[in-house]
Backbone as JSON, one array per atom type, in Angstrom:
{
  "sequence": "XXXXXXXXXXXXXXXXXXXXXXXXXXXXXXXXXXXXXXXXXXXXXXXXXXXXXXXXXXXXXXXXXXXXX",
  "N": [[82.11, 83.41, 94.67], [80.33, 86.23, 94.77], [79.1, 88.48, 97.44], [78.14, 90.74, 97.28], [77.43, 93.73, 95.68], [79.71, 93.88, 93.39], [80.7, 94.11, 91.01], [81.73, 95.69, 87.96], [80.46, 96.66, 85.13], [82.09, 95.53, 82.93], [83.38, 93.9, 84.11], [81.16, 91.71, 84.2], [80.86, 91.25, 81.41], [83.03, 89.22, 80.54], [85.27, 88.02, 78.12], [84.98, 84.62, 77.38], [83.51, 84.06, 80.07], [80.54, 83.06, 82.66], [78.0, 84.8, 84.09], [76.26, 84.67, 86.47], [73.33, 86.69, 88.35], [72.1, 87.87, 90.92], [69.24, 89.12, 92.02], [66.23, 91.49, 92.54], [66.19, 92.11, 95.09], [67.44, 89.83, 96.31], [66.26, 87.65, 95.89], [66.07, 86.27, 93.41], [67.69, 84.55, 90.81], [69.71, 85.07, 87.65], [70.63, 84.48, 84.62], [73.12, 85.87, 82.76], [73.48, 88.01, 79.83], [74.56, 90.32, 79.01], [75.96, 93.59, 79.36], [75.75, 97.21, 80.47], [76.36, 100.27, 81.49], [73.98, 101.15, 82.3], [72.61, 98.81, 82.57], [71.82, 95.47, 83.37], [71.54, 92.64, 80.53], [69.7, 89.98, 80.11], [68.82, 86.62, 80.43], [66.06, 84.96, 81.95], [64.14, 82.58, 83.57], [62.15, 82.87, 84.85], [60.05, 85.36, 84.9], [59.23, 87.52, 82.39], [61.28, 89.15, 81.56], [64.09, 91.5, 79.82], [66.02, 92.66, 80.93], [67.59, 94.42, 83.6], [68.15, 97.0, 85.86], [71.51, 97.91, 86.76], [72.33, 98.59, 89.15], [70.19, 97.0, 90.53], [71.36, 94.62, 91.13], [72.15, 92.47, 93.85], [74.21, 90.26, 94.41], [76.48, 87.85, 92.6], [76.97, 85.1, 90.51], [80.02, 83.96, 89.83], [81.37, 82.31, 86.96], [84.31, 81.13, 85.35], [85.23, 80.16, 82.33], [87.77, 77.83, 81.06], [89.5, 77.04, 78.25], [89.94, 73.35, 77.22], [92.94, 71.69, 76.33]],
  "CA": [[80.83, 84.05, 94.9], [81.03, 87.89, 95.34], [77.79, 88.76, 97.9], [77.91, 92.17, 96.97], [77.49, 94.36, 94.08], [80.95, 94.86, 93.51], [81.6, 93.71, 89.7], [81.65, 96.66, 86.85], [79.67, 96.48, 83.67], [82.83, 95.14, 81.84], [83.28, 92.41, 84.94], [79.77, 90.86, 83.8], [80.82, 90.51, 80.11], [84.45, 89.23, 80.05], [84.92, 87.04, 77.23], [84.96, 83.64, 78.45], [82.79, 84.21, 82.03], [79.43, 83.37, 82.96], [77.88, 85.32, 85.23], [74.77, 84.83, 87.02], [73.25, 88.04, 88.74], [71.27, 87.81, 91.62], [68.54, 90.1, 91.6], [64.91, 91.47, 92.97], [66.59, 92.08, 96.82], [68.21, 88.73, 96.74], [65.19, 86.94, 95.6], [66.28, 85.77, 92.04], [68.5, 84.86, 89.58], [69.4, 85.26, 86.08], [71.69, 84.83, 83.67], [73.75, 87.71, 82.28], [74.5, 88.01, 78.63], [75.89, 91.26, 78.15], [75.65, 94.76, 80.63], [75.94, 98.57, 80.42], [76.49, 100.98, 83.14], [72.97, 101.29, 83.69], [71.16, 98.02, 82.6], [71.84, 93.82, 82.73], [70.37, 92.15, 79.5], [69.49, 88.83, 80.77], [68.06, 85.54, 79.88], [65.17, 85.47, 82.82], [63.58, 81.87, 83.05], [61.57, 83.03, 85.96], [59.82, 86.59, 84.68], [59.17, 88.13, 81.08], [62.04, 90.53, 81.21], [65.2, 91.24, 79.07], [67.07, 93.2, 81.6], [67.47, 94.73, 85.03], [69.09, 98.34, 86.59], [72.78, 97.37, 86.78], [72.15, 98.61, 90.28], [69.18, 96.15, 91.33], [72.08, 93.4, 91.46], [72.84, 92.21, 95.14], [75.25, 89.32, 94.29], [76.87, 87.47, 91.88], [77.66, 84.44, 90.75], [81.11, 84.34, 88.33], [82.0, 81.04, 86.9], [85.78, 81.38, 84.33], [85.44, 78.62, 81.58], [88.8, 77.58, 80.47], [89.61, 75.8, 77.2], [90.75, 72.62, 77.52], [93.47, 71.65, 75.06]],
  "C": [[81.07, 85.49, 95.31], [79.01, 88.15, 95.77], [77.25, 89.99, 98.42], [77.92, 92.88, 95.75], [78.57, 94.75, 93.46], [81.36, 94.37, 92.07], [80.86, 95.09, 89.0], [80.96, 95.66, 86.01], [80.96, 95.24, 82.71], [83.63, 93.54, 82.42], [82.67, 91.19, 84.01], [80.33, 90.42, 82.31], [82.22, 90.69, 79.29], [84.6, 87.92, 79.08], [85.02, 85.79, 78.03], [83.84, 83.1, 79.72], [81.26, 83.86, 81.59], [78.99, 83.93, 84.46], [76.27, 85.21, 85.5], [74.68, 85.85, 88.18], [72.4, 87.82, 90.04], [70.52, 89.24, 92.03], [67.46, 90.25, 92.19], [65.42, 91.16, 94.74], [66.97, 90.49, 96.93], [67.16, 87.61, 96.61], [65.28, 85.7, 94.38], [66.97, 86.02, 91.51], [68.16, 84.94, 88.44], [70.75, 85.36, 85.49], [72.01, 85.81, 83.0], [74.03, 87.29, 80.81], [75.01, 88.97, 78.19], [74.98, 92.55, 79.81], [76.19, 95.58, 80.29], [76.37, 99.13, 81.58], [75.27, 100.86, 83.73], [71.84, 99.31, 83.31], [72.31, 96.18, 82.55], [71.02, 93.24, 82.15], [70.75, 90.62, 79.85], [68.48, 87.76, 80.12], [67.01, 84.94, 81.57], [64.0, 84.05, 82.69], [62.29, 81.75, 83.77], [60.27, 84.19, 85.42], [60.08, 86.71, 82.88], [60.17, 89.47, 81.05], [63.5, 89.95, 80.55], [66.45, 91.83, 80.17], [66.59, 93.88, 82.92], [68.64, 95.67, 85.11], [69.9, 97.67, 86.86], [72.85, 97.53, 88.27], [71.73, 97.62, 91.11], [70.45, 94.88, 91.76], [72.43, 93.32, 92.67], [73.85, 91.54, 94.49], [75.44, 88.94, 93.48], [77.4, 86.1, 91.98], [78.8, 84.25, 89.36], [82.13, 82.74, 88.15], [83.08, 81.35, 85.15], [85.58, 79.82, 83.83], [86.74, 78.53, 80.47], [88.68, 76.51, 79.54], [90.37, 74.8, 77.81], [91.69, 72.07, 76.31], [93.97, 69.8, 75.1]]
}
């Protein structure tokens, strides 16, 4: 769990990763599917939006999905 804004743009969309964003002063999440410097484009099951100021993010959550062989 990182409960600060501390991942880069290129953090959020490492192949592999999901990242959920926490967002709106610590109010709400959202799934991440891809991010810029200034924007996260998001899947939003809460709200009619595609994305959010790369800023607005308080926290994160960063889950690594390994193949299994």
């Amino acid at each position: 769990m990182h409960a600060a804004a501390d991942l880069s743009p290129g953090d959020v969309h490492a192949p592999g990763r999901i990242v959920i964003a926490n967002v709106d002063d610590g109010g709400h999440f959202v799934l991440t599917l891809d991010a810029d410097d200034d924007f996260i484009y998001v899947r939003d099951s809460g709200f009619d939006r595609e994305a959010y100021n790369f800023t607005s993010a308080v926290g994160w959550r960063v889950f690594d999905v390994l193949a299994v062989e």
